[in-house]
C-alpha beads as a LAMMPS data file, in Angstrom:
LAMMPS data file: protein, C-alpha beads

78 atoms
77 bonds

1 atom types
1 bond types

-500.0 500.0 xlo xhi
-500.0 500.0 ylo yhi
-500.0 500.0 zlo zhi

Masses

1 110.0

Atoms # bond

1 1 1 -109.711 -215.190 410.334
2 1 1 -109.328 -218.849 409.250
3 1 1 -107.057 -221.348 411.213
4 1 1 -104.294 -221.320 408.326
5 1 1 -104.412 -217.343 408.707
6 1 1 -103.537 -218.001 412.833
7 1 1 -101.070 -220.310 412.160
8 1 1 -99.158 -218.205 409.421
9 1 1 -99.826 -214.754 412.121
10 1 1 -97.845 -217.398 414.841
11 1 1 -95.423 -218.223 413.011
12 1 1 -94.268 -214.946 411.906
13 1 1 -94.713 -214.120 415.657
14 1 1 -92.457 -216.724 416.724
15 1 1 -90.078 -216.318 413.907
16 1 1 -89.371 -212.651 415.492
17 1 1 -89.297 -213.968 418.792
18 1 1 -86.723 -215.950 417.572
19 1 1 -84.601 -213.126 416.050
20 1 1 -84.945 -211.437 418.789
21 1 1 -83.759 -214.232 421.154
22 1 1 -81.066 -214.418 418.904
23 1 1 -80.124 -211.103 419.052
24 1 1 -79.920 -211.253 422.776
25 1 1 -77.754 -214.396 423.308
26 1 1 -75.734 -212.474 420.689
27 1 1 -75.647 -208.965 423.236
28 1 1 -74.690 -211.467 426.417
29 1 1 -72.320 -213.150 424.922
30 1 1 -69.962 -209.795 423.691
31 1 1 -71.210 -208.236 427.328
32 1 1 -69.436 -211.726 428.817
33 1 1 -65.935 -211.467 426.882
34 1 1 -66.226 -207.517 427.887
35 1 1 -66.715 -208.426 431.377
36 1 1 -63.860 -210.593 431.014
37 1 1 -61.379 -207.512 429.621
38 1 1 -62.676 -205.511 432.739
39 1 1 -61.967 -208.329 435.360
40 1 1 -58.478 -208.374 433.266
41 1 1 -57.564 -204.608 433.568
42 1 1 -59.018 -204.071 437.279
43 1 1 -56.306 -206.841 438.258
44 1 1 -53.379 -205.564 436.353
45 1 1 -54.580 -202.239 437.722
46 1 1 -54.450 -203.928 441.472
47 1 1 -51.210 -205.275 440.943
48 1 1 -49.653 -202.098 439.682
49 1 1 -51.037 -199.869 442.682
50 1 1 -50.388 -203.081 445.112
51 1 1 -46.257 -202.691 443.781
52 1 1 -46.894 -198.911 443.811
53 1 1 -47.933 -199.077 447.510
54 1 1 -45.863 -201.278 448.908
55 1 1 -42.803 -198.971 447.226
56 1 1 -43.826 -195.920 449.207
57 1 1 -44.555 -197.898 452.294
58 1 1 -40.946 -198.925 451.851
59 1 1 -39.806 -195.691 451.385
60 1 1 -41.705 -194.164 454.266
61 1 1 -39.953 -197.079 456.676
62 1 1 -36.295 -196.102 455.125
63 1 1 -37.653 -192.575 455.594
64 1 1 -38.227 -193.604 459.613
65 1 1 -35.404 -195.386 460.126
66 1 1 -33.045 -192.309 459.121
67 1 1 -35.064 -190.081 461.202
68 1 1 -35.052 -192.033 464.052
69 1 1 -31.067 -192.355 463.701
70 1 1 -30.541 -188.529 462.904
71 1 1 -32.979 -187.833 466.210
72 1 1 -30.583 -190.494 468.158
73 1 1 -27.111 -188.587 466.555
74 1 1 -29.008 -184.859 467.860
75 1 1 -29.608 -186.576 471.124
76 1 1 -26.315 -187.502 471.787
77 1 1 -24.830 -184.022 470.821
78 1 1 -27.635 -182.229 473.351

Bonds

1 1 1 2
2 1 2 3
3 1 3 4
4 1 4 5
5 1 5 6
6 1 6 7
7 1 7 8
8 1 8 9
9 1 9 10
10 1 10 11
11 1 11 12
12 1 12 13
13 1 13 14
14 1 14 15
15 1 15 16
16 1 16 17
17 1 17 18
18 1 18 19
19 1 19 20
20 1 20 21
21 1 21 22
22 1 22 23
23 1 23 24
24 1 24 25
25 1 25 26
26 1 26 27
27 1 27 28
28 1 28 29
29 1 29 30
30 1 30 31
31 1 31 32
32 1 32 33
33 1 33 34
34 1 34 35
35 1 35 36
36 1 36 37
37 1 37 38
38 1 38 39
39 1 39 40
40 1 40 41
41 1 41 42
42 1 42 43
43 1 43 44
44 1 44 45
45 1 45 46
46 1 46 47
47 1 47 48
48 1 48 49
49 1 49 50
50 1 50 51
51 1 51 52
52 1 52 53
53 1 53 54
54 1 54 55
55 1 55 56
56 1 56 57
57 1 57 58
58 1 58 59
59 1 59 60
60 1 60 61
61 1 61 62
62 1 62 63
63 1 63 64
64 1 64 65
65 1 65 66
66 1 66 67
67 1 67 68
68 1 68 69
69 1 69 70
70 1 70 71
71 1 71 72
72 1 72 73
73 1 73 74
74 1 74 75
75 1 75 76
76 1 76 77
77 1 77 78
């Protein structure tokens, strides 16, 4: 094998490792903006459950309240 015949084998060699490099910066960056989406959705999908929760919590303490008054009315009767 001659020196030009090493060179050209190198070159090819680091033309692919190029590609491939390529490729991959390519991959990371879609995997970055998909990342991205995901952070997105899982905080819209915290929000919703956040006003979700504190709706029922609300409802639970209005749920309480009336208990506590119709347990005060039943007192008062007994």
């Amino acid at each position: 094998m001659t020196d030009r015949d090493l060179l050209e084998l190198i070159a090819a060699q680091v033309g692919k490792l190029t590609t491939q490099v390529d490729g991959l910066t390519t991959q990371v960056g879609k995997l970055t903006v998909d990342v991205e989406e995901i952070k997105k959705i899982v905080v819209r999908i915290e929000n919703d459950h956040g006003q979700k929760l504190g709706a029922l919590l609300d409802g639970y303490r209005l749920l309480s309240e009336r208990m506590d008054r119709h347990e005060e009315i039943i007192t008062r009767k007994y």
